[in-house]
Every structure is written in C-alpha cells, then in structure tokens.
Backbone bond lengths (Angstrom), bond angles and torsions (degrees), N, CA, C in turn:
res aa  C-N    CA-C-N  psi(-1)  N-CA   C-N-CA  omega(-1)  CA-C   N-CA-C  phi
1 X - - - 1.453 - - 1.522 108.60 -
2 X 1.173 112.46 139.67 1.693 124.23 -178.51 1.215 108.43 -98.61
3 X 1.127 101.00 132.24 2.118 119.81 -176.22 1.668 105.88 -86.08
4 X 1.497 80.16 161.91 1.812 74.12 165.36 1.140 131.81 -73.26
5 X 1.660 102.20 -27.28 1.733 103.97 -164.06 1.577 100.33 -79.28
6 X 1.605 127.38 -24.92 1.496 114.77 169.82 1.382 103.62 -64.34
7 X 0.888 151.99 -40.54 1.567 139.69 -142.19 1.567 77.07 -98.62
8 X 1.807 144.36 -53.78 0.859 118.69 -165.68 2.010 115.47 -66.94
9 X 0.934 108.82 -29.07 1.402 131.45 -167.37 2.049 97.00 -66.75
10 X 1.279 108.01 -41.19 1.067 108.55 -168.02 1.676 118.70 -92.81
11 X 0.939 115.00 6.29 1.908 144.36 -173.28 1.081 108.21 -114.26
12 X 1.299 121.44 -34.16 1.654 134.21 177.32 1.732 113.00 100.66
13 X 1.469 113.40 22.07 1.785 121.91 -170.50 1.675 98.34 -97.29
14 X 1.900 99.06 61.77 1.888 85.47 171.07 1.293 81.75 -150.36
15 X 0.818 130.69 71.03 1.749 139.21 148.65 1.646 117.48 -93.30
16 X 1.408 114.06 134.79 1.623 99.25 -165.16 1.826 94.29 -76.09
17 X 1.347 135.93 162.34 1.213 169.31 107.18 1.463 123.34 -13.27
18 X 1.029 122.87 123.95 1.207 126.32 162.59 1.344 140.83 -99.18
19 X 1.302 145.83 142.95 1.314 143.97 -172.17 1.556 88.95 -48.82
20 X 1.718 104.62 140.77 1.341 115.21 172.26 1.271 124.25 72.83
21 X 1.349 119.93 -5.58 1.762 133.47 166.37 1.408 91.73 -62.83
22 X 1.588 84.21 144.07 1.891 108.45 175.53 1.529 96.22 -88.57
23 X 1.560 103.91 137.82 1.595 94.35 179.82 1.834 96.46 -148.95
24 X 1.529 97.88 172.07 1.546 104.31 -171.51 1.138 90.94 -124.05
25 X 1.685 132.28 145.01 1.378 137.60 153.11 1.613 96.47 -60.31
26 X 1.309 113.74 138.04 1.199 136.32 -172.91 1.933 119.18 -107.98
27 X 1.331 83.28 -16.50 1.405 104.40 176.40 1.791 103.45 -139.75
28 X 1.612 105.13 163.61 1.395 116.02 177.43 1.690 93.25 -76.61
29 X 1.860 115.92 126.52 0.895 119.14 178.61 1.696 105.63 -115.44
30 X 1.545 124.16 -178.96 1.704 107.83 170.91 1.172 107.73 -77.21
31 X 1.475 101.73 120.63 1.424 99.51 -178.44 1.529 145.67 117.42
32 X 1.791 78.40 -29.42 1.880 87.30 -167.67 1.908 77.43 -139.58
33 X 1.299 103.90 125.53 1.325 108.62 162.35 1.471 124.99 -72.04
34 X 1.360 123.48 139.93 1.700 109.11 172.67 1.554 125.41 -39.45
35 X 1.198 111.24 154.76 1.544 108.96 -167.54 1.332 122.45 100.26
36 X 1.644 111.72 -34.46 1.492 118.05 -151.08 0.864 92.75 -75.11
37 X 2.004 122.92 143.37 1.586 125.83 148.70 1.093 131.68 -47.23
38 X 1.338 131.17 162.90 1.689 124.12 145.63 1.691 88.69 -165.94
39 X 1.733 96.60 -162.77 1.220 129.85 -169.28 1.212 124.40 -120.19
40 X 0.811 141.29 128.02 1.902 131.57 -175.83 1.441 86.27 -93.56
41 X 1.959 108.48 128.90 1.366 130.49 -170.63 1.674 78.56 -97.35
42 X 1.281 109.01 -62.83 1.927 111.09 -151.13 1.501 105.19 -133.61
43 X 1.636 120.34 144.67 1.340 103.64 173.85 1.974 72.58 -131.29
44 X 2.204 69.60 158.62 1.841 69.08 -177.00 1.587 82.88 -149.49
45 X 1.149 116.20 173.63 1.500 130.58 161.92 1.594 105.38 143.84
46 X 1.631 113.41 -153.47 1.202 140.85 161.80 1.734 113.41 -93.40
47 X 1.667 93.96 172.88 1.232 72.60 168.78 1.475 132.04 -94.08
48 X 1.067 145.00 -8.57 1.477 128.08 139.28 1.182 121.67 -54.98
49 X 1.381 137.43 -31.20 1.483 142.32 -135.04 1.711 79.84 -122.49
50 X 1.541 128.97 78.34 1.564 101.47 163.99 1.789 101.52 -115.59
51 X 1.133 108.12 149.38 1.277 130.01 178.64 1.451 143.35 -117.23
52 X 0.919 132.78 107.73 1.539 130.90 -159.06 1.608 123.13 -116.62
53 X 1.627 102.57 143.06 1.087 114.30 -167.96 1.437 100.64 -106.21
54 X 1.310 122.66 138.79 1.701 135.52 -153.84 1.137 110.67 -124.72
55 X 1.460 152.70 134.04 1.337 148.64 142.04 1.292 116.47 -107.09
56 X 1.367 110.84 86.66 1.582 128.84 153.11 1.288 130.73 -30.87
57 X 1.576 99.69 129.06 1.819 101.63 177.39 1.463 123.86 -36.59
58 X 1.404 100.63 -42.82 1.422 123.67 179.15 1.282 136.28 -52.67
59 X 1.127 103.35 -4.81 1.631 128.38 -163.86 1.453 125.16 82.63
60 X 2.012 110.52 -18.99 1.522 99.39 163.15 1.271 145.42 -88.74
61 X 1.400 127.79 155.32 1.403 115.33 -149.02 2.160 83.29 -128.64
62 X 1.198 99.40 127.58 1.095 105.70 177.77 1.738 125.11 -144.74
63 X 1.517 112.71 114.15 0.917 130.89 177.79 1.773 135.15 -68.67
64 X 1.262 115.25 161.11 1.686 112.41 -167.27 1.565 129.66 50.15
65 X 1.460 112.44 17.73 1.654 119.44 171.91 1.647 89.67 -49.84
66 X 1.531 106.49 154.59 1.289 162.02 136.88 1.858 104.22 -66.60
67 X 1.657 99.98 120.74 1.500 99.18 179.87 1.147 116.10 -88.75
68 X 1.724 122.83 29.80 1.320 127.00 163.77 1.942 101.77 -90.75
69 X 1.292 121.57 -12.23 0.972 102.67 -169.54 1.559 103.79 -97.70
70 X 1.384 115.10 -6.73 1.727 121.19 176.62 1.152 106.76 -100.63
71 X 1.943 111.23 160.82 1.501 123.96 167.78 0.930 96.98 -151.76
72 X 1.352 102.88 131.95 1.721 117.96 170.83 1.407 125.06 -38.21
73 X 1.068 130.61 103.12 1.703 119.72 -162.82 1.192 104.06 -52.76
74 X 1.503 165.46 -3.12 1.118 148.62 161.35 1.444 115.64 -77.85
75 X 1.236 125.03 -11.21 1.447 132.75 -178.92 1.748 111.47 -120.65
76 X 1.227 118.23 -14.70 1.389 128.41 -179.84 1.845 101.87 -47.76
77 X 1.366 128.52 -56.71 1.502 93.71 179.69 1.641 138.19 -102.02
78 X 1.577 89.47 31.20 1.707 125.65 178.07 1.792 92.72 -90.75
79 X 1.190 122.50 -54.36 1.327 123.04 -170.47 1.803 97.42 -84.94
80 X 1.277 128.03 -30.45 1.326 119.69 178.40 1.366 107.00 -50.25
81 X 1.596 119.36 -69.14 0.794 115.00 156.65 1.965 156.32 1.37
82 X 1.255 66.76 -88.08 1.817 86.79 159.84 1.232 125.62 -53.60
83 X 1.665 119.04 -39.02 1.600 134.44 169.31 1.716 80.48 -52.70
84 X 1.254 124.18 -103.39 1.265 145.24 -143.78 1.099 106.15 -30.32
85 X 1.390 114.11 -55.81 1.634 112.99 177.51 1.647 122.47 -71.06
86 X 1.301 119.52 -0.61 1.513 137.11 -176.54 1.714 90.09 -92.80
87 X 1.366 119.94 -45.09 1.203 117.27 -179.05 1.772 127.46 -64.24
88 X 1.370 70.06 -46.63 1.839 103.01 -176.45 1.932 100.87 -58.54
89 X 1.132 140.40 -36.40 1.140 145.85 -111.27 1.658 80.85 -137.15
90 X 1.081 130.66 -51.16 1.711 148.72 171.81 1.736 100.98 104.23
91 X 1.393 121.42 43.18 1.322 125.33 -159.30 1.650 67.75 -101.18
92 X 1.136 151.79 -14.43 1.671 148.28 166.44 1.540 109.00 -134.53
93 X 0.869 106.80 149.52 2.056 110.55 170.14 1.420 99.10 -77.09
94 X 0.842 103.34 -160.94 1.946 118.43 -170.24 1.767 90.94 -138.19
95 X 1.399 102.26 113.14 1.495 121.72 -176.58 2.155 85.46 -39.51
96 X 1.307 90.94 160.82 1.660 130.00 176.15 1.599 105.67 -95.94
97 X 1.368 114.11 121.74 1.505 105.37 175.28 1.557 100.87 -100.88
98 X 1.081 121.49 155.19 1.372 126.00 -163.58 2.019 92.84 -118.80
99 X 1.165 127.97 88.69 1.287 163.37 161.43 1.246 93.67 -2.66
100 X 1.485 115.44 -101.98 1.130 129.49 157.99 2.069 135.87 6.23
101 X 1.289 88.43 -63.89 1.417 119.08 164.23 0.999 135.73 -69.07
102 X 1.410 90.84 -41.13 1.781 91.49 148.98 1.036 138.77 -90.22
103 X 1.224 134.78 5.14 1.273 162.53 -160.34 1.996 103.94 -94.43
104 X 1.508 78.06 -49.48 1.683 69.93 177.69 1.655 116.69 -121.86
105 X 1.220 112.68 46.90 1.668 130.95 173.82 1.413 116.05 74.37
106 X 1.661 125.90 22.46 1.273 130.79 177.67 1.577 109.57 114.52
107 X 1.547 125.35 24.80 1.445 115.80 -178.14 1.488 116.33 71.29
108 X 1.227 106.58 -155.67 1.528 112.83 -177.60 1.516 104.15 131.39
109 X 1.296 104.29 -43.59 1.911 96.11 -179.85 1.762 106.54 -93.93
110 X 1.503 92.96 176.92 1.487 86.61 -173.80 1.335 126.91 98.93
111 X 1.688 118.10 172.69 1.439 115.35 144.21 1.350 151.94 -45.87
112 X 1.605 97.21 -56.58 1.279 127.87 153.16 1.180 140.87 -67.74
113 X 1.467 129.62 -154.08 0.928 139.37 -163.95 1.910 116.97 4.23
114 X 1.424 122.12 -141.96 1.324 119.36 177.29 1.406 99.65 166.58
115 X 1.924 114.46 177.62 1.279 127.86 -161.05 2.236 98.56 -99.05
116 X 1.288 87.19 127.77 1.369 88.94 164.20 1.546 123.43 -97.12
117 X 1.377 129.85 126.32 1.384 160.55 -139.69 1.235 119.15 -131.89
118 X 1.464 129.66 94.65 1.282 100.92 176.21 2.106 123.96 68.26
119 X 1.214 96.09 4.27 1.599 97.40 -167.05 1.736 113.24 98.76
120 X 1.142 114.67 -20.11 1.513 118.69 -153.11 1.696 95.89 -121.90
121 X 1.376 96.81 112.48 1.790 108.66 174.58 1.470 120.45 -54.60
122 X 1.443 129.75 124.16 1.305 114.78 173.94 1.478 91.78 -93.00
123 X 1.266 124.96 154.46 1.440 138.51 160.07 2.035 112.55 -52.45
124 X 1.371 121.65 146.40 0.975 113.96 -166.20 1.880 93.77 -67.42
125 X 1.286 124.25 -48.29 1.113 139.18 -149.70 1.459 114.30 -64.14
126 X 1.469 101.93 -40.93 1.690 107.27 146.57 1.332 134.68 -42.13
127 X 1.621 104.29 -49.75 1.379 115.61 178.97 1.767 100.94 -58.87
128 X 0.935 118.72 -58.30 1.167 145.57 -178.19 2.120 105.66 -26.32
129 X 1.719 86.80 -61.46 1.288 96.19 175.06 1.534 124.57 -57.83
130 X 1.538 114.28 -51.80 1.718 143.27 175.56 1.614 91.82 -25.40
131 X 2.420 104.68 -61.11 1.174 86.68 -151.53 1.537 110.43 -79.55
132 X 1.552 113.98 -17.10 1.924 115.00 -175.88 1.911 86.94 -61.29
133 X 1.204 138.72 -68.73 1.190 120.74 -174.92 1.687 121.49 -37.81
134 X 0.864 89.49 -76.74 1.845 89.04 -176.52 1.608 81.78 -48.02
135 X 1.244 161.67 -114.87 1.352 124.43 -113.85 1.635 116.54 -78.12
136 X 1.290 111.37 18.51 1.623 100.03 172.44 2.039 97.44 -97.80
137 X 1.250 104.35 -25.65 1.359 103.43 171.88 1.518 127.94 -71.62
138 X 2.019 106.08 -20.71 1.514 113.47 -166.34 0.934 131.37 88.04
139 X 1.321 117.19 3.73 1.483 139.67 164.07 1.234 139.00 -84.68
C-alpha cells in the first residue's frame, strides 16, 4: 500500500509551509474535503516533526496536519496531476480501503483499527482504556 508522504515525496509536495501560505487539503481530511482552501494559522513542531494548524474556506479549522496532506494552492493542480499519473502509470498502487472501517467512521472497537480525532488516530486500545477509566470514576 502507498502512503501519502511517498506519493507526496515523489512529486516534489514536501517543502515546509509558512504561517499564512494559501494551501489545499491534498487529501480527504475530517471535515474538509480534498481540494478545499485554507490558510496556515500556526506551524509548530521540530524539525522533522512540523505540524500545522489550518483554517479552511469551509469554516473548518483543523489542527496537527502532516504536510503530506497540504499543497500550496499555487502548485495544487501541478502536483494533482502528477499524483494521478504516478497512480495511473502503477509507479504506486492505489491505497486499499478497508470496508469495514469505513463503514463505521474509522473503528474504535476491537483490536484494531481506532478513533479518528482531529485528523490524528487514537489507537482502539486507548479508547478502550478512556472508557474502563471513566466508568471506575462514574463518568
């Protein structure tokens, strides 16, 4: 299965961002369908680890993206592009949707799968934990 950050890595969509860059979700995010505009409010991290906080045309504002999932809106359908034909070409497979998982908004019960947050997967097993806590507390 092909990730984002190869397909972004391999198109040339890994340049860091700046506060106030116009940017496109590059991928379907919660909330903001691919395509959608916004703005980078804040970037924060390390330096490998940088992370950005987004305010979407759309009205959603979403924090801790991965800059594989943004493109600078001036280059967004230069790199659209390029994805498609990277796909098209089998120079990547075409990610696997997992049926199931999607079926019920990203898992959460179980072994597997887990709750998506903000963009950012919690593990089911966490969830798992949250809820044995809150009911030994009554909450």
């Amino acid at each position: 299965m092909v990730t984002a950050l190869e397909i972004a890595r391999e198109i040339g969509n890994d340049t860091d961002l700046k506060r106030k860059a116009k940017v496109v979700a590059f991928d379907d995010l919660p909330g903001v369908p691919e395509g959608t505009t916004g703005k980078v409010a804040l970037v924060g991290g390390w330096d490998k680890w940088i992370r950005y906080h987004v305010l979407f045309d759309n009205g959603v504002v979403l924090g801790s993206i991965n800059r594989e999932h943004l493109a600078p809106a001036k280059a967004y359908q230069e790199f659209d592009a390029k994805r498609t034909a990277a796909l098209e070409s089998g120079v990547f497979d075409q990610p696997e949707v997992d049926e199931t998982a999607a079926a019920d908004g990203g898992g959460g019960g179980g072994s597997g799968g887990g709750t998506v947050v903000a963009g950012v997967t919690i593990p089911a097993h966490l969830v798992e934990r949250s809820k044995a806590a809150r009911a030994r507390v009554g909450g």
